[in-house]
N, CA, C and O of each residue as an XYZ file, in Angstrom:
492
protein
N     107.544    223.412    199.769
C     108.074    224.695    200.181
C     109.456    224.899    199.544
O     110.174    223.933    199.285
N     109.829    226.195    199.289
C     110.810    226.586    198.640
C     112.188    226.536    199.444
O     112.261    226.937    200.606
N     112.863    226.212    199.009
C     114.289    226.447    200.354
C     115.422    226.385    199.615
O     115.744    225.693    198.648
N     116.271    227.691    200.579
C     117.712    227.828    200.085
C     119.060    226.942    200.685
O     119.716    226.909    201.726
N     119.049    226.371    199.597
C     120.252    225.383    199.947
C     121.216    226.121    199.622
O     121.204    227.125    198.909
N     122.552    225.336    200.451
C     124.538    225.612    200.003
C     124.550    224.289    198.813
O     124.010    223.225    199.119
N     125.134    224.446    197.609
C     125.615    223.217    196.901
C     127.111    223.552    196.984
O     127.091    224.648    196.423
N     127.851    223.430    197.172
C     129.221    223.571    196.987
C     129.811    224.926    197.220
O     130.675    225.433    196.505
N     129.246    225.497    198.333
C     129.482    226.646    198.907
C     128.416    228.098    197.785
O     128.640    229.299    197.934
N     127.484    227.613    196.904
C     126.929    227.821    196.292
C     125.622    228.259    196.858
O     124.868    227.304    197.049
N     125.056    229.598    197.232
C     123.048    229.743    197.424
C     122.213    229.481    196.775
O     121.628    230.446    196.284
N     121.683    228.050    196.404
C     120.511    227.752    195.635
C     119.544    228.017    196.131
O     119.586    227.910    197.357
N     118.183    228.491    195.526
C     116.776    228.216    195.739
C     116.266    227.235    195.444
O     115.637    227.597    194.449
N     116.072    226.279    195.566
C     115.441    224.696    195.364
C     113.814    225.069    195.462
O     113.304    225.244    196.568
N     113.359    225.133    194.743
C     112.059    225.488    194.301
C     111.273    223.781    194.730
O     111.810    222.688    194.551
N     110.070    224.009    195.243
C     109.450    222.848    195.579
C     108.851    222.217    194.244
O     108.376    223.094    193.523
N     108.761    221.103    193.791
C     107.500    220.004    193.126
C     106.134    220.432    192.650
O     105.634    220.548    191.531
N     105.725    220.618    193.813
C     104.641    221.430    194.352
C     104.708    222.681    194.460
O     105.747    223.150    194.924
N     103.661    223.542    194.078
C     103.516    224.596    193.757
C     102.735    225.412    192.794
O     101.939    225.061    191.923
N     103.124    226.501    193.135
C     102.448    227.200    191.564
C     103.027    227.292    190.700
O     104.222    227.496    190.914
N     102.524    227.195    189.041
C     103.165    227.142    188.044
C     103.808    228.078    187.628
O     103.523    229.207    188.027
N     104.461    227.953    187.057
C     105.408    228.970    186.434
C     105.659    229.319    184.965
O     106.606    229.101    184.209
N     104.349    230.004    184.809
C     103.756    229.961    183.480
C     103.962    230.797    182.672
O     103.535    230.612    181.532
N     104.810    232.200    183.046
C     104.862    233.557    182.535
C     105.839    234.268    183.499
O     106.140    233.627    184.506
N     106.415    235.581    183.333
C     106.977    236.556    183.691
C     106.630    236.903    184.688
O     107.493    237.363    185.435
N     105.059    236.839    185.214
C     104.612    237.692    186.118
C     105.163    236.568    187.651
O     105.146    236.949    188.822
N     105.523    235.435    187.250
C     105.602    233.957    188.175
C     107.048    234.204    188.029
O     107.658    233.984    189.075
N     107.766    234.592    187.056
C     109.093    234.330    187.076
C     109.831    235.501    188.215
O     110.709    235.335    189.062
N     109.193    236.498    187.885
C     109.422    237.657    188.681
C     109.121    237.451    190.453
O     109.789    238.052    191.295
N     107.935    236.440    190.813
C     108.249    236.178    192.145
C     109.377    235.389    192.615
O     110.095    235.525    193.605
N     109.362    234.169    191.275
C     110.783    233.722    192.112
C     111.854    234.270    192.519
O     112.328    234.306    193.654
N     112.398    234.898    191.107
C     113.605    235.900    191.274
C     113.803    236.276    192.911
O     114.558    235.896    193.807
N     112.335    237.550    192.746
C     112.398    238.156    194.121
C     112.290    237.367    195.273
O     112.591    238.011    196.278
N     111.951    236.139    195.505
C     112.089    234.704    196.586
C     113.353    234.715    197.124
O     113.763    234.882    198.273
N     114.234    234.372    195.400
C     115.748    233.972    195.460
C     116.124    235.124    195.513
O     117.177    234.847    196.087
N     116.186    236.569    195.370
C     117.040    237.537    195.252
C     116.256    237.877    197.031
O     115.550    238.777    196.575
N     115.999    237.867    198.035
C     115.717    237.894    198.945
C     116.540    236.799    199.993
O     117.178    237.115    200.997
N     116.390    235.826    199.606
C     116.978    235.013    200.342
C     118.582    234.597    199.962
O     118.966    233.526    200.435
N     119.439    235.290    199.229
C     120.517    235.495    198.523
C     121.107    234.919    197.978
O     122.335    234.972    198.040
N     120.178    233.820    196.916
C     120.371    232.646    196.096
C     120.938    233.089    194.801
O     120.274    233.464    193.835
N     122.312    233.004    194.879
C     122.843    233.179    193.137
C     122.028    232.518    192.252
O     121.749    233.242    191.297
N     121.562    231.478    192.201
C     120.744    230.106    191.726
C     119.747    230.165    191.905
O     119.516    230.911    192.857
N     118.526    229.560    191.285
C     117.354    229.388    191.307
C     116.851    228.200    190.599
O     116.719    228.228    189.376
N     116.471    226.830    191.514
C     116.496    225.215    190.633
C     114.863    225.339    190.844
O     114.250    225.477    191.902
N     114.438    225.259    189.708
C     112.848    225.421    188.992
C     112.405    224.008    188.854
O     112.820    223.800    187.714
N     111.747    222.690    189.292
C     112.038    221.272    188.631
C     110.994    221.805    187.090
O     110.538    222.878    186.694
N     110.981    220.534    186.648
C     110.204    220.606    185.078
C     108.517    220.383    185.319
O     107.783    220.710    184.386
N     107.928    219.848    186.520
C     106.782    220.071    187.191
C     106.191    221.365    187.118
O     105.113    221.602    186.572
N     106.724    221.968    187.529
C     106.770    223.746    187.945
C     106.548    224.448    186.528
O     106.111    225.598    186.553
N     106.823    223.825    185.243
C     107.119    225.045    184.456
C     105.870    224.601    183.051
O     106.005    223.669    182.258
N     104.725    225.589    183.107
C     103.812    225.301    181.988
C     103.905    224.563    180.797
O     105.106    224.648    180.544
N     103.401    223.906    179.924
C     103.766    223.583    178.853
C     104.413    224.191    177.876
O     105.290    223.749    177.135
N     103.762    225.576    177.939
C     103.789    226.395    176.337
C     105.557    226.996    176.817
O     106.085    227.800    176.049
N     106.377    226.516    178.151
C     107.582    227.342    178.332
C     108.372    225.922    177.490
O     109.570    226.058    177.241
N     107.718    224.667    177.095
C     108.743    223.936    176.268
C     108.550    223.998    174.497
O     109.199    223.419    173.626
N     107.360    224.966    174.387
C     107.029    225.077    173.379
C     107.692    226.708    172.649
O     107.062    227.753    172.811
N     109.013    226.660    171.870
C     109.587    227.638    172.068
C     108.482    228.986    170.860
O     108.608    230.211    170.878
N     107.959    228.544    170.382
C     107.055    229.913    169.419
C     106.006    230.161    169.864
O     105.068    230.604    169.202
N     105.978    229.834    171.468
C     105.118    231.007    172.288
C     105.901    231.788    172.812
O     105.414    232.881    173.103
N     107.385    231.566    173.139
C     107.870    232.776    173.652
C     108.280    232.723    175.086
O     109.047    233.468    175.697
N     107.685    231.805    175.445
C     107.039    231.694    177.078
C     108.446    231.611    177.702
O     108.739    232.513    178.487
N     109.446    230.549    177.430
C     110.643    230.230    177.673
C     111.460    231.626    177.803
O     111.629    232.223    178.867
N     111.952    232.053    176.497
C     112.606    233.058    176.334
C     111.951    234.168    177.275
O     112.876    234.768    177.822
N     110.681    234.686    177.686
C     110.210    235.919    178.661
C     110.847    235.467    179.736
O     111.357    236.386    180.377
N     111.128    233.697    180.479
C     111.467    234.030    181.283
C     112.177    233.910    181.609
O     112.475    234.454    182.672
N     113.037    233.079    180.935
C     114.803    233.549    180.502
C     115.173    234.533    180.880
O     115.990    234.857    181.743
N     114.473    235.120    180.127
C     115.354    237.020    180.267
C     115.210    237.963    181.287
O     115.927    238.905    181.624
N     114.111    237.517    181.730
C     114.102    238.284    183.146
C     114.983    237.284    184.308
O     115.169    237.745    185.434
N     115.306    236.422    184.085
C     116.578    235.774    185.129
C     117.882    236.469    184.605
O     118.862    236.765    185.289
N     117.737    236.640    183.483
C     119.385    237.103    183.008
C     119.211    238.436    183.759
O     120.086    238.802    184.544
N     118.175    239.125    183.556
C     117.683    240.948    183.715
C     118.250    240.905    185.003
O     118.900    241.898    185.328
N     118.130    239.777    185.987
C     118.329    240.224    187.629
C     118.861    239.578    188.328
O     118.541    239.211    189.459
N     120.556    239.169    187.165
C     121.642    238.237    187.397
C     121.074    236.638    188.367
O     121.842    235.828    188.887
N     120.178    236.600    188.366
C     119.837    235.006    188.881
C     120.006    233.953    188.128
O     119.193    233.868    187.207
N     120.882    233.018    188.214
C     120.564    231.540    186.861
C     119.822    230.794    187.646
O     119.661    230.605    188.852
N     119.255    230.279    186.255
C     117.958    229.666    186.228
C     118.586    227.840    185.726
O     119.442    227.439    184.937
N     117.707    227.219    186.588
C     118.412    225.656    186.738
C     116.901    225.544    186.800
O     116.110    225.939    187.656
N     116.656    224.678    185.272
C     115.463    223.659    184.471
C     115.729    221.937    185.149
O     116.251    221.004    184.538
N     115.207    221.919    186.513
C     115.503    220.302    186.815
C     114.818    219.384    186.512
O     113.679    219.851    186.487
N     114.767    218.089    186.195
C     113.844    217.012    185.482
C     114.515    217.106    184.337
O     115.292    217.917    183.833
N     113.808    215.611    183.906
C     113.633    215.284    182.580
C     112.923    215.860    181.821
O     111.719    215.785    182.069
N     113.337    216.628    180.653
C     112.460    216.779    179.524
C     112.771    216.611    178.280
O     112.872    217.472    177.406
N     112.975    215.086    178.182
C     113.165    214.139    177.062
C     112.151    214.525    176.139
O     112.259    214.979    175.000
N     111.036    214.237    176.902
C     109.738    214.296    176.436
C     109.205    215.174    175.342
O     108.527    214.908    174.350
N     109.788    216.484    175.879
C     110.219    217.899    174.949
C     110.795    217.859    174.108
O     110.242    217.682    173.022
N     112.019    217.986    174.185
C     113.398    217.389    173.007
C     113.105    217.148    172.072
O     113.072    217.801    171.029
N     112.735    215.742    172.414
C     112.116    214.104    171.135
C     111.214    214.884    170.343
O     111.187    214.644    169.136
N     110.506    215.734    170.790
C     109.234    216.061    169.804
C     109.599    217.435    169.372
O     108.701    217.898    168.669
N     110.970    218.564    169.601
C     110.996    219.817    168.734
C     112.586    219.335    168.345
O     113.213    218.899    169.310
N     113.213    219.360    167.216
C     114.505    220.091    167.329
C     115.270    221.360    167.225
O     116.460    221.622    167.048
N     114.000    222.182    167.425
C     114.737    223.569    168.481
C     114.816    223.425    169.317
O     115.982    223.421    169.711
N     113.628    223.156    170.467
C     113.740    223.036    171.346
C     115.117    222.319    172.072
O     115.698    222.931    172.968
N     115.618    220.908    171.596
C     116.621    220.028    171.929
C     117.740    221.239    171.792
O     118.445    221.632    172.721
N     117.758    221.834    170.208
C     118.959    223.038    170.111
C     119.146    224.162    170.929
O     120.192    224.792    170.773
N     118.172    224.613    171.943
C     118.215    225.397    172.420
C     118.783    225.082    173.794
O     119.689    225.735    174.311
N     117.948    223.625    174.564
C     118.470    223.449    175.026
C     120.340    223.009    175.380
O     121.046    223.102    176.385
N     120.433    222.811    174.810
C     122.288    222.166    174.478
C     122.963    223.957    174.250
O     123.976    224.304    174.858
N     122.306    224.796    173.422
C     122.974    225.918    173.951
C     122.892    226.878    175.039
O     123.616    227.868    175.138
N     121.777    226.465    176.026
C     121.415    226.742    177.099
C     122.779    226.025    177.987
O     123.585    226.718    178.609
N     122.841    224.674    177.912
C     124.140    224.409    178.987
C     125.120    224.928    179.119
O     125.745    225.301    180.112
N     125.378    224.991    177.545
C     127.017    225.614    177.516
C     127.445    226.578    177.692
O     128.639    226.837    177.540
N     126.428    227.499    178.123
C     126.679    228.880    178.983
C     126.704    228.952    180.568
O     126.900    227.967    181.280
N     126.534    229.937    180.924
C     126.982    229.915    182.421
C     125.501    230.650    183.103
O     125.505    231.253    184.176
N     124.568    230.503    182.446
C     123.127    231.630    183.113
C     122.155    230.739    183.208
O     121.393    230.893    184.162
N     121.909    229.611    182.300
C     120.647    228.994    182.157
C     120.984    227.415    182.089
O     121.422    227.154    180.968
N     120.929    226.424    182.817
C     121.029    224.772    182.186
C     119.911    224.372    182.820
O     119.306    224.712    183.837
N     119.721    223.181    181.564
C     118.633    221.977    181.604
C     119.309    221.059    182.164
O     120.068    220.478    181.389
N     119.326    220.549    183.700
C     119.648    219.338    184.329
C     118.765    218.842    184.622
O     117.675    219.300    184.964
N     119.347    217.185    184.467
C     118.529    215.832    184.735
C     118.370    215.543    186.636
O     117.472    214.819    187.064
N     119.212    216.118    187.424
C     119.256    215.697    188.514
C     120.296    216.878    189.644
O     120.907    217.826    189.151
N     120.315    216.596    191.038
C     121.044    217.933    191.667
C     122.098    217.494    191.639
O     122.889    218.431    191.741
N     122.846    216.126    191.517
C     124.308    215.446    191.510
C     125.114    216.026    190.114
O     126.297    216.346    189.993
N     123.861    216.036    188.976
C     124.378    216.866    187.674
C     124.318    218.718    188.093
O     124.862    219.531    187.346
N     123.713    219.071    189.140
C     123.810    220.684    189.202
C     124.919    220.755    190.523
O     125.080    221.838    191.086
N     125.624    219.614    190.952
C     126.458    219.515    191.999
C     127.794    219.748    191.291
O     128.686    220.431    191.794
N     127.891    219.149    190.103
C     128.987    219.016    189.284
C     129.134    220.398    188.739
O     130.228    220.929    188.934
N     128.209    221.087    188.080
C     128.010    221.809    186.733
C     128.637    223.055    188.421
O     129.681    223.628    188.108
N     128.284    223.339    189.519
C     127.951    224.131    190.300
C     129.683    224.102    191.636
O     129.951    224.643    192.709
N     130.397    223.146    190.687
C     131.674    223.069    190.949
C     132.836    224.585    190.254
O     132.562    224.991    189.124
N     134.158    225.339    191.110
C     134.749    225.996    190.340
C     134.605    225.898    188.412
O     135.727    225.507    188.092
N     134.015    226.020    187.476
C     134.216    225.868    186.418
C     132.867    226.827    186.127
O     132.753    227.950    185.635
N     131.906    225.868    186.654
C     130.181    225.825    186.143
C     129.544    227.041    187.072
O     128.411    227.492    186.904
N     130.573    227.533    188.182
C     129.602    228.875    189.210
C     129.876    229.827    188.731
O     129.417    230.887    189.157
């Protein structure tokens, strides 16, 4: 089950393990509206949750749903490992690393790394 946590005086949506995938726009758009309901600046997606073809960046899949988190001011927090990903594109790895260094979208390994990032600097 989905639930809105405080991280550092912060409204996350902590998206469950379990669940339905989150395979497209039409999935990205319920979360949003989940988290934009329950008044989650944040929205933590783990890497379980999110189809293959969203680490495969020349389907697109990623970027559709990217942009509809940017479209409806929600950031989007990619939790897990996805080494796995990385190792095998180097766009993908590039995209990710310019995904952190902004303030809308990061790939974290863990919630102690979205505890930090979700400190005055990273909110």
């Amino acid at each position: 089950m989905d639930t809105l946590q405080r991280i550092n005086d912060v409204p996350v949506l902590m998206c469950a393990a379990e669940g339905e995938t989150i395979a497209g726009e039409s999935e990205a758009l319920d979360c949003i509206g989940n988290a934009s309901y329950l008044g989650a600046e944040w929205a933590v997606i783990p890497v379980e949750r999110l189809g293959e073809a969203f680490f495969r960046l020349s389907t697109r899949v990623a970027g559709g749903i990217i942009q509809k988190f940017v479209q409806y001011r929600v950031g989007l927090v990619v939790l897990g490992d996805v080494s796995r990903h990385t190792e095998a594109s180097t766009a993908l790895r590039d995209f990710v690393r310019e995904c952190n260094r902004g303030r809308q979208t990061w790939f974290l390994a863990d919630t102690d790394e979205l505890r930090d990032r979700l400190t005055g600097a990273g909110a």
